[in-house]
DSSP file (Angstrom, degrees, kcal/mol; ACC not computed):
  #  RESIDUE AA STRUCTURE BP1 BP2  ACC     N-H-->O    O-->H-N    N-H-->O    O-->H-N    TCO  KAPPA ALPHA  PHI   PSI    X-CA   Y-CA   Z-CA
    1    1 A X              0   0    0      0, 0.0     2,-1.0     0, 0.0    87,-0.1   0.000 360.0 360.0 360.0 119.2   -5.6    9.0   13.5
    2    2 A X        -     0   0    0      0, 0.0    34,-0.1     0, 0.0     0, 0.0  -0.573 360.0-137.2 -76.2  77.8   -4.7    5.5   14.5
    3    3 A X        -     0   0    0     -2,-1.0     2,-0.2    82,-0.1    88,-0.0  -0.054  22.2-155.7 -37.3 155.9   -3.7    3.9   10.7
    4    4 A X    >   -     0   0    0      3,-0.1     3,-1.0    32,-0.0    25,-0.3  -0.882  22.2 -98.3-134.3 150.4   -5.5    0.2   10.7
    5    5 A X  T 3  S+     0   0    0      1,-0.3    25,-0.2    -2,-0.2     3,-0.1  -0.365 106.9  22.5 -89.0 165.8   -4.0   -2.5    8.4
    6    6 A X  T 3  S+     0   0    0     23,-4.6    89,-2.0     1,-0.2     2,-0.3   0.601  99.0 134.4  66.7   0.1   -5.1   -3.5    5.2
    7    7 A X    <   -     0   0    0     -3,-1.0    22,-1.5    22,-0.4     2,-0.6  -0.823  54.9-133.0 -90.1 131.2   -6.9    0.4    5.0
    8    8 A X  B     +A   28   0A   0     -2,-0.3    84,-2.2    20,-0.2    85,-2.1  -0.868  37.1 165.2-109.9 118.1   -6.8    2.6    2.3
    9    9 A X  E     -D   91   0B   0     18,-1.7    18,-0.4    -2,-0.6     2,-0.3  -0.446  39.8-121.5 -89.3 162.7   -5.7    6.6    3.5
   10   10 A X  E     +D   90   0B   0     80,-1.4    79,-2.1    16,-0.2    80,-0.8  -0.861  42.7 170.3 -96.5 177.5   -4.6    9.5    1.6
   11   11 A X  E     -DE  88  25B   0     14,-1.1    14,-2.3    -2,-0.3     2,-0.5  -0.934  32.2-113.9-176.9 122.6   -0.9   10.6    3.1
   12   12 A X  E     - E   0  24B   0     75,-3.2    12,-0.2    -2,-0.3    75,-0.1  -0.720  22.9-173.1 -98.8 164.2    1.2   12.9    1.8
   13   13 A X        +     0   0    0     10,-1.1     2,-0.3    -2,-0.5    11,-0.1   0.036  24.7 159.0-123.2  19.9    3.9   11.9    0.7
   14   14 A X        +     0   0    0      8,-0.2     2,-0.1     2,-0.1    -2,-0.0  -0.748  54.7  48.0 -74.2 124.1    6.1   15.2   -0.2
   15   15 A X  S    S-     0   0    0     -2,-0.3     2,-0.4     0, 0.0    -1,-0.0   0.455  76.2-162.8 -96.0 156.7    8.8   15.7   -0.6
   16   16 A X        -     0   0    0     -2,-0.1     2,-0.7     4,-0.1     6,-0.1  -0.850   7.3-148.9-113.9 161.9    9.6   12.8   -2.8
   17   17 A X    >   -     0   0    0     -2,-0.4     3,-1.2     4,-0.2     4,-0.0  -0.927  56.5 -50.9-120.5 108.8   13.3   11.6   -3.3
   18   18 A X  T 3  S-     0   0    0     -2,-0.7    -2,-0.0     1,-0.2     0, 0.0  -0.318 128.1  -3.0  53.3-129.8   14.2    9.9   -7.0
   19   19 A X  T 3  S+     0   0    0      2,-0.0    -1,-0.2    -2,-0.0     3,-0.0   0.603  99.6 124.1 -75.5  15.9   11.8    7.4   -7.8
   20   20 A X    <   -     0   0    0     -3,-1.2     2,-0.4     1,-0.1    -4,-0.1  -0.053  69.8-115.7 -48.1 165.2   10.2    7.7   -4.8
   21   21 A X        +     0   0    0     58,-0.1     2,-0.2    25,-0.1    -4,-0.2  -0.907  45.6 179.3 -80.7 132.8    5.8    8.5   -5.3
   22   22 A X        +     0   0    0     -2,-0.4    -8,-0.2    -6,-0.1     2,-0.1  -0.556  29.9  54.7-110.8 179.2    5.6   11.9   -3.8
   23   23 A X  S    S-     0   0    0     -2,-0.2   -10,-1.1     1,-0.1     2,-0.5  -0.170 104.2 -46.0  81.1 179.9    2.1   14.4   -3.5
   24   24 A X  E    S+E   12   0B   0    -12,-0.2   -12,-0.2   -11,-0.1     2,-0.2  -0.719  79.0 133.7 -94.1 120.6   -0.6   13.4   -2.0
   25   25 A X  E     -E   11   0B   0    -14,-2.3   -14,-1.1    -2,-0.5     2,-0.5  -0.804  48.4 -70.3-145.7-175.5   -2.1    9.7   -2.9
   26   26 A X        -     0   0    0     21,-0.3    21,-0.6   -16,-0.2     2,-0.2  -0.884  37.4-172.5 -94.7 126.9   -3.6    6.4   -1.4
   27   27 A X  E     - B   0  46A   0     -2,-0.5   -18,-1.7   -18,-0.4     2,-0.4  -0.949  21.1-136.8-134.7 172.5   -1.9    4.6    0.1
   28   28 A X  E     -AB   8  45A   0     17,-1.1    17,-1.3    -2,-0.2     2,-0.5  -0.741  26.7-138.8-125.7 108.2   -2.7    0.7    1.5
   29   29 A X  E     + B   0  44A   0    -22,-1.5   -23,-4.6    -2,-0.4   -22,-0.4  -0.712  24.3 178.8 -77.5 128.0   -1.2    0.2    5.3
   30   30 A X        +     0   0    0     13,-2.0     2,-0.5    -2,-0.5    14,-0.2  -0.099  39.0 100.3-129.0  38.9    0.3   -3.1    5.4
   31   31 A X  S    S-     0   0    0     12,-0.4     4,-0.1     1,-0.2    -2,-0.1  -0.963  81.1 -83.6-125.3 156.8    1.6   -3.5    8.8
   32   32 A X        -     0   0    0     -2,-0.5     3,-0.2     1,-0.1    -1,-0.2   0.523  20.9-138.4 -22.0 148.2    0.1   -5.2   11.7
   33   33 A X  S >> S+     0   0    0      1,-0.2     3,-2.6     2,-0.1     2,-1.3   0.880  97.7  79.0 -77.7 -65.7   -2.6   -3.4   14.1
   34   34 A X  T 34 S+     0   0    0      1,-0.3    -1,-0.2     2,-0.1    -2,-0.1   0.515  90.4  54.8 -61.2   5.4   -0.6   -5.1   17.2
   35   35 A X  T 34 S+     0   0    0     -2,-1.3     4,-0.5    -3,-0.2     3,-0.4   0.448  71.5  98.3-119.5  35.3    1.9   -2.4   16.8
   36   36 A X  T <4 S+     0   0    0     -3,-2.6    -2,-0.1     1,-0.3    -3,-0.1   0.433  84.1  57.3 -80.8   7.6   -0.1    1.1   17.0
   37   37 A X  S  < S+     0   0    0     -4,-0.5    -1,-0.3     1,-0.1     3,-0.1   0.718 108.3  43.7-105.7  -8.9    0.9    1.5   20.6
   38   38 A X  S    S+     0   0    0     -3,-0.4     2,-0.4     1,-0.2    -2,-0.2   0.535 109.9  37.5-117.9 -10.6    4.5    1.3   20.1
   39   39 A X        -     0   0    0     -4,-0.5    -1,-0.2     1,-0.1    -4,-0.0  -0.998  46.1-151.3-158.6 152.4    5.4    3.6   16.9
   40   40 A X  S    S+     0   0    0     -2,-0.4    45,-1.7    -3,-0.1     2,-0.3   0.351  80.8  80.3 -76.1 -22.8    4.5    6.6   15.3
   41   41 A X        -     0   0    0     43,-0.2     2,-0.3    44,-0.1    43,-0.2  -0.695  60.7-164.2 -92.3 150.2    5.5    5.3   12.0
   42   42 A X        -     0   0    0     41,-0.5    41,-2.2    -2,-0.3     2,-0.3  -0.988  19.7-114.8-147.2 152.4    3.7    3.2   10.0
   43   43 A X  E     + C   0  82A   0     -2,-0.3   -13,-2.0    39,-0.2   -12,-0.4  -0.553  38.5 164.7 -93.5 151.3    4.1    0.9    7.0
   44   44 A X  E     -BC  29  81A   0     37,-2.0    37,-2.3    -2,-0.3     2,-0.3  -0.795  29.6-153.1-157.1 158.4    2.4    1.7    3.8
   45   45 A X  E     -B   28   0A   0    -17,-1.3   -17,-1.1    -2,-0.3     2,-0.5  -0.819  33.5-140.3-122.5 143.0    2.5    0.7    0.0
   46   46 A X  E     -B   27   0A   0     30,-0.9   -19,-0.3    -2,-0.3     2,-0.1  -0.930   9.8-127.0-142.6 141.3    1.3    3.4   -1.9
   47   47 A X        -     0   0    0    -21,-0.6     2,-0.5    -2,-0.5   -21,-0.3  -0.296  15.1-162.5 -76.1 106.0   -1.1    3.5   -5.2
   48   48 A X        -     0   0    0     26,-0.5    26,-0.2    -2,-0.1   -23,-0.0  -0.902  26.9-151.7-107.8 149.2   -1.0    4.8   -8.5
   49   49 A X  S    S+     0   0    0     -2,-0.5     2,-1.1    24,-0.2    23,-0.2   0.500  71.4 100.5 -82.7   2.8   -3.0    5.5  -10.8
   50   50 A X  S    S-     0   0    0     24,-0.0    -1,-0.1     1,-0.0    -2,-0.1  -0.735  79.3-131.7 -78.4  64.8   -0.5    5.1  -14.0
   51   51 A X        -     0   0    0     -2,-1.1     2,-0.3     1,-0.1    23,-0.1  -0.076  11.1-144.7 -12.6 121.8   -2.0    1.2  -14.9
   52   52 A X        -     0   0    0      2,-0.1     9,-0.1     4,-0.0     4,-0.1  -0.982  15.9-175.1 -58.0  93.7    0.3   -1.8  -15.5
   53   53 A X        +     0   0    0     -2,-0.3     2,-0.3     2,-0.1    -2,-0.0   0.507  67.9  69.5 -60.6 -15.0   -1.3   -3.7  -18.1
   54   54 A X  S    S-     0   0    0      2,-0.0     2,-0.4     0, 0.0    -2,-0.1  -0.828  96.2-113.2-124.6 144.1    1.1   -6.5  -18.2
   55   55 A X        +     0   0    0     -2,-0.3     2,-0.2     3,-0.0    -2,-0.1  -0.818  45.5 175.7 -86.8 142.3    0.6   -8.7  -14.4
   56   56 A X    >   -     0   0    0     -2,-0.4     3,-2.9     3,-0.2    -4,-0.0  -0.934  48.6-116.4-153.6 134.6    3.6   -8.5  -12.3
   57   57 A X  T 3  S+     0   0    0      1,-0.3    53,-0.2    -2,-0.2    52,-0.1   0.614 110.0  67.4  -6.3 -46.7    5.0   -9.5   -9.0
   58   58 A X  T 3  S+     0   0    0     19,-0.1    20,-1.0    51,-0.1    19,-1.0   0.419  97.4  33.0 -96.6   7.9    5.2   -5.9   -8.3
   59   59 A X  B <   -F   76   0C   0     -3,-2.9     2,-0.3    17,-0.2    -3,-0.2  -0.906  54.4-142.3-128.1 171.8    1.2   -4.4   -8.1
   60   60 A X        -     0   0    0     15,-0.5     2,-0.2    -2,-0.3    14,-0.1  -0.745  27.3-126.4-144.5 100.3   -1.6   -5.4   -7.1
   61   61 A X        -     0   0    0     -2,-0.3     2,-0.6    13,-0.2    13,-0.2  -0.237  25.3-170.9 -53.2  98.9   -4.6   -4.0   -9.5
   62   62 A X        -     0   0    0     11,-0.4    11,-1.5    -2,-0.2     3,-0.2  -0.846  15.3-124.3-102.4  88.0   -7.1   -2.4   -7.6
   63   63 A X    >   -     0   0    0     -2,-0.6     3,-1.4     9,-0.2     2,-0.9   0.263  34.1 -91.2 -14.2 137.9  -10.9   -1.2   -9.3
   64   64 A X  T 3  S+     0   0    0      1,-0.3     8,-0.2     6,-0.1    -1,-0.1  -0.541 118.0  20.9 -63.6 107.3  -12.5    2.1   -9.4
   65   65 A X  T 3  S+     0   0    0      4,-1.1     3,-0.3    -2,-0.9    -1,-0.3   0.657  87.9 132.2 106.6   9.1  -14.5    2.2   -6.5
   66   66 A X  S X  S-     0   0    0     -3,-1.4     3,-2.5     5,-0.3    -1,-0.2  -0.393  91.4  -8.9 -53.1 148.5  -12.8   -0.5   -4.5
   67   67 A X  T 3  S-     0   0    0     27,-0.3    -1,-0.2     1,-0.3    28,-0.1   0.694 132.2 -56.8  45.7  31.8  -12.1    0.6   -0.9
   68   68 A X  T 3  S+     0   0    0     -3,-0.3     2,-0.5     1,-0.2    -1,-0.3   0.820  90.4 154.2  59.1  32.4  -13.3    4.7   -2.0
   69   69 A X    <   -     0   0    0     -3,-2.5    -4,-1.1    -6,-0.2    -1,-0.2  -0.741  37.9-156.2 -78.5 112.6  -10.7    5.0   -4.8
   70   70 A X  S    S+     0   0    0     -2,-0.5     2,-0.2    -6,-0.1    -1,-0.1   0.349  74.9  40.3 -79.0   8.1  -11.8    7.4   -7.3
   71   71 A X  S    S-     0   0    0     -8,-0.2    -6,-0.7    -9,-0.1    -5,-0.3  -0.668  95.4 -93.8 -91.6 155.2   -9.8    5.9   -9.9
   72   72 A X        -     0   0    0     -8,-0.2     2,-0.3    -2,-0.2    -9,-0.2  -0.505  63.8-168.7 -73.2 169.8   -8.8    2.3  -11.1
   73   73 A X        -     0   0    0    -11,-1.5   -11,-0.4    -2,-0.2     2,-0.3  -0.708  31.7-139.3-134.1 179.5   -5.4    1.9   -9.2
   74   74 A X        -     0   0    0     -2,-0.3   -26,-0.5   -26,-0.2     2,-0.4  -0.767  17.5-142.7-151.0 155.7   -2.3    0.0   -8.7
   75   75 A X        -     0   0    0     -2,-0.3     2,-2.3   -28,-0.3   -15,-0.5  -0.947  22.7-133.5-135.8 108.2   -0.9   -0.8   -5.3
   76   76 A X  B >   +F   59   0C   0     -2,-0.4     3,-1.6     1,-0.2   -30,-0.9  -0.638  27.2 177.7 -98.1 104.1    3.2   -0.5   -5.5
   77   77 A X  G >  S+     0   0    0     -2,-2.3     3,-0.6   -19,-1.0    -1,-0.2   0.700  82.4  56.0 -56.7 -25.3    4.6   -3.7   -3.7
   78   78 A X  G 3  S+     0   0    0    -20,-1.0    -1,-0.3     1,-0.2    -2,-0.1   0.297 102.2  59.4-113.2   4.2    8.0   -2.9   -4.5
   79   79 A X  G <   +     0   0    0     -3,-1.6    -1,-0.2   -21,-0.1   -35,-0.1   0.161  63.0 149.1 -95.6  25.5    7.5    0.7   -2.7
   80   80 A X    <   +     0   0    0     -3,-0.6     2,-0.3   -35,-0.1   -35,-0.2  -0.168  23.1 155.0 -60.3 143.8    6.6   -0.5    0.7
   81   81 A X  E     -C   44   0A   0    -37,-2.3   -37,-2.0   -39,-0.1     2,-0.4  -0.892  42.1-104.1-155.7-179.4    8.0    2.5    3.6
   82   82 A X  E     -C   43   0A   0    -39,-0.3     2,-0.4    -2,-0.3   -39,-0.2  -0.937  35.8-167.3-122.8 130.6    7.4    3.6    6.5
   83   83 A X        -     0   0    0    -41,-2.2   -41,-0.5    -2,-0.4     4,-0.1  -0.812  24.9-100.3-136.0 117.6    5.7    6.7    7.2
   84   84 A X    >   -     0   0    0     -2,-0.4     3,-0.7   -43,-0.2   -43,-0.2  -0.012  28.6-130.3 -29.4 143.3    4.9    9.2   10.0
   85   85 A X  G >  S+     0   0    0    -45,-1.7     3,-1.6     1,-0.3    -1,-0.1   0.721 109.3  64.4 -41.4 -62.0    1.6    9.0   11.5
   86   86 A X  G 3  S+     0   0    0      1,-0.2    -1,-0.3   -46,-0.2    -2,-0.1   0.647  90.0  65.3 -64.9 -35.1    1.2   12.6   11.0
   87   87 A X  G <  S+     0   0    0     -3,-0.7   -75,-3.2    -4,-0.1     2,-0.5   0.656  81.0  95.2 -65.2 -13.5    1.4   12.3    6.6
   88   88 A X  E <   +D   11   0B   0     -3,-1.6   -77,-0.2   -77,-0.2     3,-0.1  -0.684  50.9 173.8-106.6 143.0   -2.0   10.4    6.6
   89   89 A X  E     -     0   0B   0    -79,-2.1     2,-0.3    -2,-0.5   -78,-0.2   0.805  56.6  -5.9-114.0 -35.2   -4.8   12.9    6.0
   90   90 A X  E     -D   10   0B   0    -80,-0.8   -80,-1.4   -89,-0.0     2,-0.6  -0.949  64.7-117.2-135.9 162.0   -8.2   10.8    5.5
   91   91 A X  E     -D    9   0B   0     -2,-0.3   -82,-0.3   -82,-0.2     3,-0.1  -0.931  19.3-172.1-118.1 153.8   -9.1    7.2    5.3
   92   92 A X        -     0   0    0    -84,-2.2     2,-0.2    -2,-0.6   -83,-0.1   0.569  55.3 -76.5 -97.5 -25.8  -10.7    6.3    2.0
   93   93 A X        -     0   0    0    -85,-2.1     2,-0.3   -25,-0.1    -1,-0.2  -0.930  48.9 -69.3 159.9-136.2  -11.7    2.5    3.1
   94   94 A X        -     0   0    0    -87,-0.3     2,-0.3    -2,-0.2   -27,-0.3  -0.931  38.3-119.4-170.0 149.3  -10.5   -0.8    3.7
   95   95 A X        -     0   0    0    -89,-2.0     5,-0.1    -2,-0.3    -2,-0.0  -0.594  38.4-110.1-111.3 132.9   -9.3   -3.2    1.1
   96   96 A X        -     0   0    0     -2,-0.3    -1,-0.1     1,-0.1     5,-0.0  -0.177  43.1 -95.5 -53.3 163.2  -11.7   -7.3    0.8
   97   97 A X  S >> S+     0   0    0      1,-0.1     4,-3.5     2,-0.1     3,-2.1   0.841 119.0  60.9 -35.7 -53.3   -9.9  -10.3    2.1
   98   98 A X  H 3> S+     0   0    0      1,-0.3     4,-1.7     2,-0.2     5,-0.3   0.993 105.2  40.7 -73.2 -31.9   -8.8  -11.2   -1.7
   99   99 A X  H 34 S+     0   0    0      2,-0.2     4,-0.3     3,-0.2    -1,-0.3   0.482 111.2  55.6 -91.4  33.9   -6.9   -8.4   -2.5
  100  100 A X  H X> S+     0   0    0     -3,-2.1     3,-1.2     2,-0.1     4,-1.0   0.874 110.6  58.3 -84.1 -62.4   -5.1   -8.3    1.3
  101  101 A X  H 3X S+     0   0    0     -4,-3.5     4,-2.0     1,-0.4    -2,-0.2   0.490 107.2  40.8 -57.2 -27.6   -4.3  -12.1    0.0
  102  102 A X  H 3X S+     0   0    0     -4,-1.7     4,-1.7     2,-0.2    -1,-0.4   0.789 115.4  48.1-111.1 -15.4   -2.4  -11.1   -3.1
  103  103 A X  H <> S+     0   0    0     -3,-1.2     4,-3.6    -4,-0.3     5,-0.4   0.991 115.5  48.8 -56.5 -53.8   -0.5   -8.2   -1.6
  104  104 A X  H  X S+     0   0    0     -4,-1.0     4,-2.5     1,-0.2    -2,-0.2   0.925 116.1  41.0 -13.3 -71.9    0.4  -10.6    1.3
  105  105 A X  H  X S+     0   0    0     -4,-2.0     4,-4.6     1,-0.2    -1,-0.2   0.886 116.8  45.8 -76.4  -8.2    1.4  -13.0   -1.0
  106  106 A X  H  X S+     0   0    0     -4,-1.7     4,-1.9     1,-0.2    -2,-0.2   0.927 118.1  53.3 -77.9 -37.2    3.5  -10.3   -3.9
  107  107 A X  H  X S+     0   0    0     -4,-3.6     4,-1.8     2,-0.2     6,-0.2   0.892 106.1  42.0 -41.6 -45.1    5.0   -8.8   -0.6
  108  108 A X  H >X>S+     0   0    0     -4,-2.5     5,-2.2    -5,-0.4     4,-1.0   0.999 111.6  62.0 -69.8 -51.0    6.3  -12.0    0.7
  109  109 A X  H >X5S+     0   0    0     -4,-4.6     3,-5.1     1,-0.2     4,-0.7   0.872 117.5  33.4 -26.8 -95.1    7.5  -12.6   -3.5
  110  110 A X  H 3<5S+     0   0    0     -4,-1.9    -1,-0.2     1,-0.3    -2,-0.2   0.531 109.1  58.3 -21.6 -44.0    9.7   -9.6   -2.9
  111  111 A X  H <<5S-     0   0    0     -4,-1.8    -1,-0.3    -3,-0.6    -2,-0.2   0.728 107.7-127.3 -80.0 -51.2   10.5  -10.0    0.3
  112  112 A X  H <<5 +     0   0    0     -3,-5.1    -3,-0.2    -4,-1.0    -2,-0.1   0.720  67.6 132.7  88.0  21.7   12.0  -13.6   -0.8
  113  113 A X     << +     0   0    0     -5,-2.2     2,-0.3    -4,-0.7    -4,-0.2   0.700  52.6  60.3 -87.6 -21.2    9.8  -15.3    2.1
  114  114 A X  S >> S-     0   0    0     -5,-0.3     3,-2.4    -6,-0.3     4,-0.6  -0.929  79.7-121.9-148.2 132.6    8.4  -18.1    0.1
  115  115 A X  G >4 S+     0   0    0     -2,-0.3     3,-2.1     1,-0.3     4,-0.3   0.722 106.1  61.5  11.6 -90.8    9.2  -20.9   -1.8
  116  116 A X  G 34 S+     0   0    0      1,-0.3    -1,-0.3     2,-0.2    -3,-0.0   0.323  92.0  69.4 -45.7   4.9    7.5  -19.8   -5.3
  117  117 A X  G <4 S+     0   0    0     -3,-2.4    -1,-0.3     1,-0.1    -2,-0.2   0.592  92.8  60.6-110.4  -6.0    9.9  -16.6   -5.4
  118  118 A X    <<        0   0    0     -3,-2.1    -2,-0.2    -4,-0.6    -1,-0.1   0.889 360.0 360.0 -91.6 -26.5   12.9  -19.3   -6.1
  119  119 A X              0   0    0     -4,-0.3    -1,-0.2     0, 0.0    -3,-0.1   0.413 360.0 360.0 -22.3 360.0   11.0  -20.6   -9.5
């Protein structure tokens, strides 16, 4: 399975280490297509279903039934990894333009890429 950006898989994710999300869950690949010829790894945010109520920097709030989520969801910005190829087990869908746009921009917040993150 070639991961595609912006696609939502499940991957496991076992064993997990401190706060890591372990088990098997969706999670959202958020690195470039233009490097699936070169690595076996890929990078991924990955989703829970344990709702933030309060908006923060650090998810990005995802519907039930978005992108084949059988749950409402949260996208954890602030767990972005890298993962073997080999962990992702089905793809579930592929995530609209707008919510790419606010992971983009709560990554880049983190990240410390932009402007707005100095506010």
């Amino acid at each position: 399975m070639t991961p595609r950006y912006g696609h939502v898989y499940l991957a496991d994710l076992n064993p997990r280490v401190g706060t890591e999300p372990g088990k098997i869950r969706p999670v959202v690949v958020v690195q470039t297509d233009a490097l699936n010829p070169y690595h076996l790894s890929t990078l991924i945010c990955p989703l829970t279903t344990q709702i933030d109520d309060v908006e923060t920097p650090l998810r990005v709030a995802v519907p039930k039934g978005v992108s084949g989520l059988s749950a409402a969801s949260d996208i954890l910005v602030d767990q972005i990894k890298a993962i073997d190829n080999q962990r992702f087990r089905r793809k579930l869908g592929a995530l609209s333009e707008a919510y790419l746009h606010e992971l983009r921009h709560k990554l880049l917040l983190i990240l410390d890429f932009v402007e707005e993150a100095h506010s």
